[in-house]
C-alpha positions in Angstrom: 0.0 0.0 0.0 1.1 3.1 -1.0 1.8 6.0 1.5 3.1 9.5 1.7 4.5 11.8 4.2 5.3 15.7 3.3 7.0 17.8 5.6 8.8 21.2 5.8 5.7 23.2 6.5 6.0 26.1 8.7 5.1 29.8 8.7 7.1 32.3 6.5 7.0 35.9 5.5 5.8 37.4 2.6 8.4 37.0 -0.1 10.0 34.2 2.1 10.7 30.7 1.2 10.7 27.1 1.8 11.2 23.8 0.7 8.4 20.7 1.1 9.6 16.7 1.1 7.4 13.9 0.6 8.5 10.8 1.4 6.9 7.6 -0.4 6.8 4.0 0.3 5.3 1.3 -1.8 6.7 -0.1 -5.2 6.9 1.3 -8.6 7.3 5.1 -7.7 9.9 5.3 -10.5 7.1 5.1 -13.4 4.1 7.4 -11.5 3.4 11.3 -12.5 3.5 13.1 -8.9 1.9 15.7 -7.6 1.9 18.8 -5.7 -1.5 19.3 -4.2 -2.6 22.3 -1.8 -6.2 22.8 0.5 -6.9 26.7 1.8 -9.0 27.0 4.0 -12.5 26.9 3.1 -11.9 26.2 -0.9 -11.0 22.9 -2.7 -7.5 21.3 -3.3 -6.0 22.1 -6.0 -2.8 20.8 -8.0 -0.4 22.9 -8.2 3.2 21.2 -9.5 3.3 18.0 -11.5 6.5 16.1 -12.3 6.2 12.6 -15.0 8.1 9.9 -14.2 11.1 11.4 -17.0 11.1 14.3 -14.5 9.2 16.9 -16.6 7.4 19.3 -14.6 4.0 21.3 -15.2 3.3 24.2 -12.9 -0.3 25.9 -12.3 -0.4 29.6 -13.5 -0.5 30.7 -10.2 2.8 29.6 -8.9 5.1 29.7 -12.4 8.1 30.7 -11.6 8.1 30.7 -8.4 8.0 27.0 -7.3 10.0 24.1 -8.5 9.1 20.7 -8.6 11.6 18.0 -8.0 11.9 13.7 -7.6 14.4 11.3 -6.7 13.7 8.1 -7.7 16.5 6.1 -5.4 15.3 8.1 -2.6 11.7 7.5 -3.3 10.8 11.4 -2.6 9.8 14.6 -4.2 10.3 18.1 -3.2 8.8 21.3 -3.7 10.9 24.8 -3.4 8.5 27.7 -3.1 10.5 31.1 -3.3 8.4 34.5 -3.1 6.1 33.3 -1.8 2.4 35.3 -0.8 -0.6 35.3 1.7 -2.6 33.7 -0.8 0.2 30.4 -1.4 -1.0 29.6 2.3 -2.4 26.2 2.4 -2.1 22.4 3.6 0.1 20.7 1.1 0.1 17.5 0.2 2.2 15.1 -2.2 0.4 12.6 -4.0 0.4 9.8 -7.3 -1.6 11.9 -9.6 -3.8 8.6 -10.8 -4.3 8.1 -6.8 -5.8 12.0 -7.0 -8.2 11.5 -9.5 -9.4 8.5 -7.8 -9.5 10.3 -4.3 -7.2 8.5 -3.2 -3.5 8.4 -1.5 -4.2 11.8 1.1 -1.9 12.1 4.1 -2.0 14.5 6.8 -0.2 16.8 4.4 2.1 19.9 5.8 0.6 23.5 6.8 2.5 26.5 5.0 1.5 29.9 6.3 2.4 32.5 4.6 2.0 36.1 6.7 4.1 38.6 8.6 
C-alpha cells in the first residue's frame, strides 16, 4: 500500500521561502506522475506542481516561476521549493500519485505552509 509523508511546513513571510519533502513507500514510484497538491481554508485542493516519471514538470499559473518541482527516484521522494512566496500560497500541502488523486485517493495528513508577517 502506498503511502506519503510531506513535511517542511512552517510559517514564513511574505516574499520568504521554503522547501516541502514527501516521502513515499510502496513499489513502482519510478514510473508514476507526482503531484503537488494544496487545500486553503475553506476552498477545494488544487494541483499545483506536477512532475512525469522522466522528471518533466508542469506548474499551475499561479505559482510559475516561483515553485520548482523535484523527484528522486533512489530516494523514493519529491520536493517542492517555493521562493516568493504570498498570503494567498497559504495552504495544507500535500504530495500525491496523480492517478491516486483523480481517484480520491492516497491523502496524508499533508504539511501547513502559512504565509504572513
Amino acid at each position: 500500500q502506498v503511502q506519503f509523508v510531506e513535511s517542511g511546513g512552517g510559517l514564513v513571510q511574505p516574499g520568504g521561502s521554503l522547501r516541502l519533502s514527501c516521502a513515499a513507500s510502496g513499489t513502482f514510484f519510478t514510473i508514476y506522475e507526482m503531484g503537488w497538491y494544496r487545500q486553503a481554508l475553506g476552498k477545494q485542493r488544487e494541483l499545483v506542481a506536477r512532475i512525469n516519471s522522466s522528471g518533466f514538470p508542469d506548474y499551475a499559473d499561479s505559482v510559475k516561476g516561483r515553485f520548482t518541482i523535484s523527484r528522486d527516484n533512489a530516494k523514493k521522494s519529491l520536493s517542492l521549493q517555493m521562493n516568493s512566496l504570498k498570503p494567498e500560497d497559504t495552504a495544507v500541502y500535500y504530495c500525491n500519485r496523480v492517478g491516486l488523486a483523480l481517484a480520491g485517493k492516497g491523502w496524508g495528513q499533508g504539511t501547513q505552509v502559512t504565509v504572513s508577517s
